[in-house]
N, C-alpha and C positions, 0 to 999 in steps of 0.2 A: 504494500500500500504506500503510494507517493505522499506527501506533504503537501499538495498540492489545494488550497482553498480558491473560492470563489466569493464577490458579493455582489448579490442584483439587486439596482437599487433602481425603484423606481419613483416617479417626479410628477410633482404641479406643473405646467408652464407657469414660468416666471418665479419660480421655487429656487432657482439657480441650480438645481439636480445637478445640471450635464459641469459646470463647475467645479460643483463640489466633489464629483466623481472623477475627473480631472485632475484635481489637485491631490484625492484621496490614493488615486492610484500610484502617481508620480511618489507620495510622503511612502508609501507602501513596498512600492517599487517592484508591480505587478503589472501586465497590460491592459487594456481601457478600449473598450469596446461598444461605439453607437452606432452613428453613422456606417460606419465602417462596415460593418457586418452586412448592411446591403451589397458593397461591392464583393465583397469574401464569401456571399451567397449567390454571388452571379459568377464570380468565379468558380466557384466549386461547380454549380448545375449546369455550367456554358449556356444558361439563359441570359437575354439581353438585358441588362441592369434595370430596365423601364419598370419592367415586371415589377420589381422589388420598391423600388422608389413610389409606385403606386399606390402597390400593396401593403406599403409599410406601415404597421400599426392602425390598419384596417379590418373591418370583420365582414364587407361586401363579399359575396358569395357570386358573386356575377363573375362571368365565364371573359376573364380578361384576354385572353389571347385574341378576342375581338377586336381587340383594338389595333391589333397590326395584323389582320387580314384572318387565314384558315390557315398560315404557316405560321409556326414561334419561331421568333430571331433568336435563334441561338449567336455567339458570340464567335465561334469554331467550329470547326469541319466534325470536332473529336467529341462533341458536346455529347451527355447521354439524354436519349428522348424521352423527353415526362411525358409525352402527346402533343398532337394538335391542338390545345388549347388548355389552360390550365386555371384554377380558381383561386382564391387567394389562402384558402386550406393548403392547398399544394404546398404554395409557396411559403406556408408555414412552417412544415412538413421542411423542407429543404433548408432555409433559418435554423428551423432547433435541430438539425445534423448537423450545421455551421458551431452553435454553440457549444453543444455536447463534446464537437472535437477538438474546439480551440479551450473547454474548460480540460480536457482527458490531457492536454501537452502542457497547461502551466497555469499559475493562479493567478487570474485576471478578474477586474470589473463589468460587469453588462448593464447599460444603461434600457432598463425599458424591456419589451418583446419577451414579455413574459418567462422571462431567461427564470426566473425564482422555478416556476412551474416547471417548465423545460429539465431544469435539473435537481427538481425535486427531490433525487436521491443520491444527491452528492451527498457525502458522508460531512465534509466540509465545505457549509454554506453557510451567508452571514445573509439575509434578506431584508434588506430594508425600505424606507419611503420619507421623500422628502416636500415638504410641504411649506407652505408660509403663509403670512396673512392676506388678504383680500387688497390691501392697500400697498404690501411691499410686490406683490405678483404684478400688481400696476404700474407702478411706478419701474419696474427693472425691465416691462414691456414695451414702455412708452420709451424708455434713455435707449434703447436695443435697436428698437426696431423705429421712433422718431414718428410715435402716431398720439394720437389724442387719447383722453383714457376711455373713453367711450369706447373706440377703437380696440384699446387693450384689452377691456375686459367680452368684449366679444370675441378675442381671440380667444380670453380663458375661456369661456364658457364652449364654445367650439370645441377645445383642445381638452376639456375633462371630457365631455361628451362621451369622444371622438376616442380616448385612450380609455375611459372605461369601461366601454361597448367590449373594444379588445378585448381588457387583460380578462374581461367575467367572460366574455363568450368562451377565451380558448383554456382559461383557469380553473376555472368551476367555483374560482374563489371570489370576493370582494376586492376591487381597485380603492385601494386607500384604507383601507378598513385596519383597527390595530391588530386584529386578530389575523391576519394576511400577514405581516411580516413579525422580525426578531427586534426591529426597532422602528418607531417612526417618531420623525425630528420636524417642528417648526423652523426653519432657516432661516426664518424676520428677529428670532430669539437671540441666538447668539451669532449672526451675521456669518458669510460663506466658512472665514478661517475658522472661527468657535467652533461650528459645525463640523466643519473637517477632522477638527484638534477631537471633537467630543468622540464621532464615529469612530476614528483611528484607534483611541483607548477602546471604545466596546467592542473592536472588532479585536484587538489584543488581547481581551480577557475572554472573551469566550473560544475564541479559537486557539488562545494561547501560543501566539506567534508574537 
Protein backbone atom coordinates (compact mmCIF):
# COMPACT_ATOMS: atom_id res chain seq x y z
CA UNK A 1 0.00 0.00 0.00
CA UNK A 2 1.47 3.40 -1.24
CA UNK A 3 1.36 6.74 0.89
CA UNK A 4 -0.24 8.14 -1.51
CA UNK A 5 -3.44 10.79 -0.22
CA UNK A 6 -5.87 12.80 -2.01
CA UNK A 7 -8.22 15.96 -1.22
CA UNK A 8 -11.49 16.95 -3.27
CA UNK A 9 -12.48 19.99 -2.41
CA UNK A 10 -15.34 21.39 -3.65
CA UNK A 11 -16.59 25.33 -4.14
CA UNK A 12 -19.01 28.21 -4.02
CA UNK A 13 -18.35 30.51 -7.06
CA UNK A 14 -16.80 33.33 -5.68
CA UNK A 15 -15.76 31.15 -2.49
CA UNK A 16 -12.03 31.45 -3.97
CA UNK A 17 -12.02 27.28 -3.86
CA UNK A 18 -9.86 27.05 -7.03
CA UNK A 19 -7.33 29.48 -4.97
CA UNK A 20 -7.38 28.12 -2.09
CA UNK A 21 -6.76 24.66 -3.70
CA UNK A 22 -3.88 26.22 -5.59
CA UNK A 23 -2.19 27.52 -2.90
CA UNK A 24 -3.14 24.27 -0.68
CA UNK A 25 -1.55 22.17 -3.16
CA UNK A 26 1.62 24.02 -3.81
CA UNK A 27 2.18 24.49 0.68
CA UNK A 28 1.44 20.58 0.30
CA UNK A 29 3.46 19.96 -2.48
CA UNK A 30 1.14 17.43 -4.37
CA UNK A 31 -0.49 18.08 -7.84
CA UNK A 32 -3.64 20.20 -8.51
CA UNK A 33 -6.07 19.37 -10.77
CA UNK A 34 -9.31 21.49 -12.51
CA UNK A 35 -9.36 22.73 -15.51
CA UNK A 36 -6.83 20.52 -16.40
CA UNK A 37 -8.50 17.22 -16.31
CA UNK A 38 -10.67 18.38 -19.27
CA UNK A 39 -7.75 18.30 -21.43
CA UNK A 40 -6.19 14.95 -19.67
CA UNK A 41 -9.63 13.46 -20.51
CA UNK A 42 -9.40 14.37 -24.19
CA UNK A 43 -6.22 13.07 -24.15
CA UNK A 44 -6.74 9.83 -22.72
CA UNK A 45 -10.26 9.18 -24.83
CA UNK A 46 -8.76 10.89 -28.39
CA UNK A 47 -12.06 12.74 -28.03
CA UNK A 48 -12.03 16.31 -29.27
CA UNK A 49 -11.78 18.50 -26.04
CA UNK A 50 -15.28 20.27 -27.06
CA UNK A 51 -16.95 17.35 -25.80
CA UNK A 52 -15.53 17.85 -22.27
CA UNK A 53 -15.56 21.62 -22.18
CA UNK A 54 -19.26 21.24 -22.78
CA UNK A 55 -19.98 18.68 -20.78
CA UNK A 56 -18.03 19.94 -17.89
CA UNK A 57 -19.99 19.97 -14.78
CA UNK A 58 -23.04 19.38 -16.46
CA UNK A 59 -25.96 16.62 -15.90
CA UNK A 60 -27.77 17.20 -19.71
CA UNK A 61 -28.26 13.95 -20.98
CA UNK A 62 -28.70 15.08 -24.42
CA UNK A 63 -26.94 13.03 -27.08
CA UNK A 64 -23.87 15.77 -27.63
CA UNK A 65 -22.12 14.30 -30.46
CA UNK A 66 -24.81 16.25 -32.38
CA UNK A 67 -23.21 18.82 -32.37
CA UNK A 68 -20.54 18.09 -34.61
CA UNK A 69 -22.55 16.02 -37.06
CA UNK A 70 -23.08 11.74 -36.99
CA UNK A 71 -19.06 11.47 -36.61
CA UNK A 72 -17.18 12.30 -33.18
CA UNK A 73 -13.97 14.34 -33.60
CA UNK A 74 -11.61 12.40 -32.33
CA UNK A 75 -8.21 14.10 -31.95
CA UNK A 76 -6.15 10.92 -33.65
CA UNK A 77 -6.14 8.24 -36.01
CA UNK A 78 -5.27 5.85 -32.77
CA UNK A 79 -8.24 7.36 -30.78
CA UNK A 80 -10.43 4.29 -29.15
CA UNK A 81 -14.32 4.57 -30.37
CA UNK A 82 -16.84 5.23 -27.60
CA UNK A 83 -19.44 5.47 -30.65
CA UNK A 84 -21.07 7.69 -32.93
CA UNK A 85 -22.31 9.87 -30.46
CA UNK A 86 -21.88 10.18 -26.88
CA UNK A 87 -23.99 11.66 -23.68
CA UNK A 88 -22.58 13.58 -21.02
CA UNK A 89 -22.73 10.11 -18.71
CA UNK A 90 -20.15 8.90 -21.12
CA UNK A 91 -18.10 11.57 -20.61
CA UNK A 92 -18.31 11.16 -17.19
CA UNK A 93 -17.57 7.63 -17.38
CA UNK A 94 -14.14 8.75 -19.15
CA UNK A 95 -13.27 11.91 -16.36
CA UNK A 96 -13.42 9.48 -13.28
CA UNK A 97 -10.99 6.93 -15.21
CA UNK A 98 -8.83 10.21 -15.62
CA UNK A 99 -9.18 10.62 -11.86
CA UNK A 100 -8.93 7.32 -10.56
CA UNK A 101 -5.56 7.09 -12.56
CA UNK A 102 -3.95 10.36 -11.91
CA UNK A 103 -5.00 9.74 -7.85
CA UNK A 104 -3.41 5.54 -8.26
CA UNK A 105 0.30 7.56 -9.58
CA UNK A 106 0.47 10.34 -6.77
CA UNK A 107 -1.37 12.47 -4.19
CA UNK A 108 -2.96 15.30 -5.74
CA UNK A 109 -5.97 17.92 -5.30
CA UNK A 110 -9.26 17.68 -7.48
CA UNK A 111 -11.00 20.62 -7.62
CA UNK A 112 -14.91 19.89 -8.27
CA UNK A 113 -16.35 16.64 -10.61
CA UNK A 114 -17.23 14.90 -8.12
CA UNK A 115 -13.72 13.50 -7.69
CA UNK A 116 -14.86 12.83 -3.48
CA UNK A 117 -17.57 10.32 -5.07
CA UNK A 118 -15.31 9.12 -7.80
CA UNK A 119 -12.90 7.98 -5.40
CA UNK A 120 -14.93 7.09 -2.63
CA UNK A 121 -12.62 4.38 -1.64
CA UNK A 122 -9.53 5.71 -1.48
CA UNK A 123 -8.22 4.58 1.72
CA UNK A 124 -6.72 8.11 1.89
CA UNK A 125 -9.11 10.88 1.26
CA UNK A 126 -9.53 14.31 2.96
CA UNK A 127 -13.06 15.73 1.25
CA UNK A 128 -13.87 18.95 1.61
CA UNK A 129 -16.01 22.22 0.78
CA UNK A 130 -15.47 25.77 0.58
CA UNK A 131 -17.99 28.20 0.85
CA UNK A 132 -18.30 32.15 1.96
CA UNK A 133 -20.71 34.74 2.52
CA UNK A 134 -23.23 36.00 0.01
CA UNK A 135 -21.57 39.53 0.13
CA UNK A 136 -17.67 38.20 -0.01
CA UNK A 137 -18.90 35.76 -3.32
CA UNK A 138 -19.90 39.32 -4.62
CA UNK A 139 -17.70 41.39 -4.32
CA UNK A 140 -14.41 38.80 -5.53
CA UNK A 141 -17.01 38.32 -8.69
CA UNK A 142 -17.44 41.63 -9.44
CA UNK A 143 -13.09 42.64 -8.86
CA UNK A 144 -12.61 39.08 -11.26
CA UNK A 145 -14.73 39.33 -13.75
CA UNK A 146 -15.52 43.60 -13.78
CA UNK A 147 -19.56 43.33 -13.66
CA UNK A 148 -22.09 44.95 -11.54
CA UNK A 149 -23.39 42.98 -8.51
CA UNK A 150 -26.40 42.33 -9.99
CA UNK A 151 -24.50 40.72 -12.56
CA UNK A 152 -22.48 38.69 -9.96
CA UNK A 153 -24.91 37.26 -8.01
CA UNK A 154 -26.74 35.96 -11.04
CA UNK A 155 -23.69 34.20 -11.91
CA UNK A 156 -23.82 32.79 -8.33
CA UNK A 157 -27.16 31.70 -8.59
CA UNK A 158 -26.55 30.09 -12.10
CA UNK A 159 -23.36 28.43 -10.95
CA UNK A 160 -24.93 26.80 -7.55
CA UNK A 161 -27.78 25.70 -9.69
CA UNK A 162 -25.72 24.44 -12.22
CA UNK A 163 -22.90 22.52 -9.80
CA UNK A 164 -25.48 21.06 -7.62
CA UNK A 165 -27.76 19.56 -10.23
CA UNK A 166 -24.18 17.76 -10.95
CA UNK A 167 -22.50 16.66 -7.83
CA UNK A 168 -26.40 15.16 -6.58
CA UNK A 169 -27.21 13.78 -9.88
CA UNK A 170 -23.89 11.65 -10.35
CA UNK A 171 -23.26 11.53 -6.14
CA UNK A 172 -26.35 10.39 -4.78
CA UNK A 173 -25.19 12.64 -2.10
CA UNK A 174 -25.91 16.50 -1.17
CA UNK A 175 -23.70 19.55 -2.81
CA UNK A 176 -22.72 21.44 0.02
CA UNK A 177 -24.33 19.68 2.77
CA UNK A 178 -22.00 19.03 6.17
CA UNK A 179 -22.77 15.64 6.16
CA UNK A 180 -21.13 15.28 2.36
CA UNK A 181 -17.75 16.12 3.31
CA UNK A 182 -14.65 15.64 6.33
CA UNK A 183 -14.69 19.41 6.60
CA UNK A 184 -16.51 22.54 5.24
CA UNK A 185 -14.92 26.02 5.75
CA UNK A 186 -16.47 29.73 5.28
CA UNK A 187 -13.50 31.53 3.29
CA UNK A 188 -15.02 35.21 4.10
CA UNK A 189 -14.00 34.00 7.94
CA UNK A 190 -10.54 33.78 7.83
CA UNK A 191 -9.73 35.05 4.24
CA UNK A 192 -7.85 32.79 1.38
CA UNK A 193 -4.36 32.25 3.40
CA UNK A 194 -6.27 31.54 7.02
CA UNK A 195 -8.16 29.13 5.10
CA UNK A 196 -5.31 27.50 3.41
CA UNK A 197 -3.07 27.65 6.90
CA UNK A 198 -6.56 26.00 8.65
CA UNK A 199 -7.12 23.19 5.85
CA UNK A 200 -3.30 22.37 5.62
CA UNK A 201 -3.24 21.50 9.66
CA UNK A 202 -6.70 19.39 9.34
CA UNK A 203 -5.41 17.68 6.42
CA UNK A 204 -2.09 16.95 8.70
CA UNK A 205 -3.82 15.52 11.47
CA UNK A 206 -6.20 13.34 10.01
CA UNK A 207 -4.13 11.82 7.46
CA UNK A 208 -1.15 12.21 9.44
CA UNK A 209 1.32 13.43 6.93
Amino acid sequence: MNNHYVINLGRQLGSGGKEIGEKLARELNIAFYDKELIRLASEESGLCKDFFEKADERTQKTFIGALFGNRVPFVGDGAIPYGSCLNNDALFKIQSDVIRGLAENGSCLFVGRCADYILRNHPRQVNIFISASKEARIERIMQKEGITSEQAEELIVKADKKRSAYYNYYSYNTWGAASTYHLCIDSSVLGIDGTVAFIKDFVKKKLGV
